[in-house]
N, C-alpha and C positions, 0 to 999 in steps of 0.2 A: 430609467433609474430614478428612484426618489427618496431622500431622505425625510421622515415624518418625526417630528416629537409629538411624542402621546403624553408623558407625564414631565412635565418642565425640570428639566436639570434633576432629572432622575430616569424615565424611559423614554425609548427612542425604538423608530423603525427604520431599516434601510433594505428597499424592494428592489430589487434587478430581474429584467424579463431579456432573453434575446432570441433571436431569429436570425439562422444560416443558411442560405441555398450552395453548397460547393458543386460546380457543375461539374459536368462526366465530361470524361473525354476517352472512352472506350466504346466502340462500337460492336454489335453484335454481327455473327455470321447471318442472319436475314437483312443483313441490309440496315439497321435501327441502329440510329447516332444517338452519342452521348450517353449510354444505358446506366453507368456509374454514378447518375448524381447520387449526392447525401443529401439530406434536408435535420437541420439542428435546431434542439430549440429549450429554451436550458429555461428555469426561473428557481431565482434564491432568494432568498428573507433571509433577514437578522436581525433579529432585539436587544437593544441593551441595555443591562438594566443597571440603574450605579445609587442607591441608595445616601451613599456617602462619598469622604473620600478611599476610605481604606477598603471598598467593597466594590470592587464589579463580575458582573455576568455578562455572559454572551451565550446565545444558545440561537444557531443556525440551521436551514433547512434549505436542502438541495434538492429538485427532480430537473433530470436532466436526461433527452430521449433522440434518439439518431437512429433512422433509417437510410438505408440502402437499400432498396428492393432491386436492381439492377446487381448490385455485389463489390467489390469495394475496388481494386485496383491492379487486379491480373490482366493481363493482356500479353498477345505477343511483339513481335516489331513494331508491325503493321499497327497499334494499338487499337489489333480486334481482339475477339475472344469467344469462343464459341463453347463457353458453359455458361452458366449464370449460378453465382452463391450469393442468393437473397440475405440479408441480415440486418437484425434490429436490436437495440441497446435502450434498455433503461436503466437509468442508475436515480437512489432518493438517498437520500444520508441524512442527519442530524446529531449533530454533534452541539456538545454544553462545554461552556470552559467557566468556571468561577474563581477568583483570585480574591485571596483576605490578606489583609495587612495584620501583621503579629507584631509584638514588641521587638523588631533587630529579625525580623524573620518577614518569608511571606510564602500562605499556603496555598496551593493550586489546585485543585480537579478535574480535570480533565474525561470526561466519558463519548462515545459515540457511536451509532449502527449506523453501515449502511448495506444495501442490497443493489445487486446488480444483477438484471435480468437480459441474458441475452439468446437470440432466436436466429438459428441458420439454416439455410433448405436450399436446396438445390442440387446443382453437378459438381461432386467433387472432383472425378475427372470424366471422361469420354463414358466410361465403362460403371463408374461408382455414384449413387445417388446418395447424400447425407440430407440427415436431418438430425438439428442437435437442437434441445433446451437447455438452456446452462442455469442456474441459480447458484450467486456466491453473497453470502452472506457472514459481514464482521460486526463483530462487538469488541469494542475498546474499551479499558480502563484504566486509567493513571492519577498517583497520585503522589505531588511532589512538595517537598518542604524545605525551602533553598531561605541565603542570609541574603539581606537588602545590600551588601558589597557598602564599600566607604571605608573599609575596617582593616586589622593585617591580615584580616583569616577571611576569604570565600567559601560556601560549602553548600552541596546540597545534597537531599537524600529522598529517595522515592521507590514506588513497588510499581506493577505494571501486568496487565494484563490482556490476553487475547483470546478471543476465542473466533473459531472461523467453520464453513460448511462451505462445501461445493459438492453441491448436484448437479448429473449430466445425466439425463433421457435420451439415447441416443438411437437412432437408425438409419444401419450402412446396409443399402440394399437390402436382405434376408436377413442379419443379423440385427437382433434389439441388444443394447445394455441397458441399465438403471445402475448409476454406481451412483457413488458417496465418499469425499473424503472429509474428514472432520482433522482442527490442527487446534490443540488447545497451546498456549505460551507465558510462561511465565517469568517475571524479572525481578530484583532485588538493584537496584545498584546505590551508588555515592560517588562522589569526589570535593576535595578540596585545595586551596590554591592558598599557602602562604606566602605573602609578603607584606615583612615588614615597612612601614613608611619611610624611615630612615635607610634605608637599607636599600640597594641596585640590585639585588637578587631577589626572586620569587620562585618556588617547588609546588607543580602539584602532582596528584595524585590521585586517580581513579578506580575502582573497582565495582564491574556489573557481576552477576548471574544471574543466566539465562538458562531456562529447562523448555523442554518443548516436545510435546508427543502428536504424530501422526498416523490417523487410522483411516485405510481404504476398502471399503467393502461395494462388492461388484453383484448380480445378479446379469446374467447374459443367456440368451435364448439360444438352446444346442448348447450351452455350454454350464451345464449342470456344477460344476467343481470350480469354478473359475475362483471360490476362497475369497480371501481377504489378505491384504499386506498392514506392515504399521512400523514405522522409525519414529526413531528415538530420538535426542541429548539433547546433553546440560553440560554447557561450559561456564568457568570463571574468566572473565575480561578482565583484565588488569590494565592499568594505561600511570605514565611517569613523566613528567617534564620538568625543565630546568630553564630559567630564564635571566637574564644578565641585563639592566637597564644602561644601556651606554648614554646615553642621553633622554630628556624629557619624550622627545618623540622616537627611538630607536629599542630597537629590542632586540636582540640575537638569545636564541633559543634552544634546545634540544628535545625531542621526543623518542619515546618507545610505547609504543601500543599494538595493540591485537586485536585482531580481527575474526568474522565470523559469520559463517553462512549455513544457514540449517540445510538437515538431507530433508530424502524428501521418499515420500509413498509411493511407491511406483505405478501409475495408476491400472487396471486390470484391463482395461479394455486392451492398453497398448502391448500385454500380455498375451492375451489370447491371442493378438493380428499377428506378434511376433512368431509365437507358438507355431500358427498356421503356416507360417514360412519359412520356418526352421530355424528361425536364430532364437538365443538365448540370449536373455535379459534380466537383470538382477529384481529381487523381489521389491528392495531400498535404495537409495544412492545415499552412501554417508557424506556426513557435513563436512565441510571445508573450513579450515585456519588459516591465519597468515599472522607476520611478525613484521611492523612496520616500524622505520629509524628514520628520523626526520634531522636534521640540522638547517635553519636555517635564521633568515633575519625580516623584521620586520621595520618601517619604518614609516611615518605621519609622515604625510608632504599638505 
């Protein structure tokens, strides 16, 4: 690891490299110990940049890569195992965060991709041979505009975005897939927190929406029709608390908020295997809610 300045009391570098051997401890049916090691080995940069006081940047870079050629940590009692699923990970990301100071305000941006490529082969079981490419790739964007606090009134407000792909190349013995899901997402939310100075009470108050579409398109070998799936929604978040100052360090509180889990695309492969075995499985699984009550206290020690 080393911290570098490059331009005095304005840019700066900070480099980290590392190296992991986790050794195996699964032995294979010919007799060959150990078969499961991993070998890791990550390196990150960071810049950043600060022009002033009321200005900085930071804009970071990850590649980060993990092999198993032995396969990861199946075994049975014995901790033998007489298949082998070879697999490899690379993940690179970069992400920017920039923050400005406003008059009684401060603005943020937030953006970032990253891609994660992962490679499986081998014995799925006795009988099944897989071979899968995976590629998941995100792009991030956010952008928030909250108060510097000090004041009666806290507040912030911001928009948000996603967008995502996963491709899978897949072959199970005779059968190929090539599917696709794509998940775009979008957000609006706010909240703010009054309390007055004079005053033992503080109320805030949140509200998100979220919209989010998923689309799954499949091409499968022998399987001419295997279509396309794609789910939907967009919920409003709402979120309310109440707070009682009993003392300088104590606090007793109230909340109600909501919660929220998106569906999801069914993916097609898992279709078609279903099909072939006779069960029936839904095109989508719709998204989940929940309604959460909190009472509690908090207190400084």
């Amino acid at each position: 690891m080393g911290n570098l300045p490059l331009v005095q009391d304005t840019l700066a570098m900070r480099a980290v490299v590392t190296r992991e051997v986790l050794p195996g401890w699964v032995d294979a049916a010919d007799g060959t110990r150990d078969i499961n090691e991993q070998r890791i080995r990550t390196e990150r940069v960071r810049l950043r940049w600060s022009p002033d006081d009321r200005w900085l940047t930071d804009l970071n870079v990850v590649h980060a890569q993990t092999d198993a050629p032995g396969g990861d940590y199946a075994a049975d009692d014995t901790l033998a195992s007489s298949l082998r699923l070879a697999n490899s990970t690379v993940w690179n990301s970069a992400s920017l965060s920039t923050q400005r100071l406003l008059p009684h305000a401060r603005l943020t941006l937030l953006g970032s991709r990253a891609v994660l490529d992962t490679r499986i082969a081998g014995d799925l079981t006795p009988t099944t041979m897989l071979s899968d490419d995976i590629r998941i790739e995100s792009r991030n964007l956010e952008l928030r505009w909250a108060s510097l606090g000090g004041g009666n009134l806290d507040w912030q407000a911001g928009i948000s975005r996603r967008d995502a792909i996963r491709r899978d190349w897949i072959a199970i013995n005779d059968t190929a897939f090539d599917e696709t899901v794509r998940n775009r997402a979008d957000a609006v939310f706010g909240d703010a927190t009054l309390h007055p100075q004079a005053a033992r009470w503080s109320i805030g108050a949140g509200l998100r929406y979220f919209r989010e579409d998923a689309q799954a398109r499949a091409f499968v070998s022998n399987e001419p029709d295997a279509g396309a799936t794609r789910a939907g929604s967009d919920r409003w978040i709402p979120r309310v608390s109440l707070g009682w100052h009993l003392s300088a360090s104590g606090l007793l509180y109230a909340s109600t908020s909501t919660g929220f889990r998106s569906g999801l695309a069914q993916p097609i492969s898992s279709r078609v295997y279903a099909r072939a075995a006779g069960i029936a499985v839904a095109d989508h699984l719709d998204p989940d809610r929940l309604v959460s009550h909190e009472i509690g206290f908090k207190r400084l020690l």
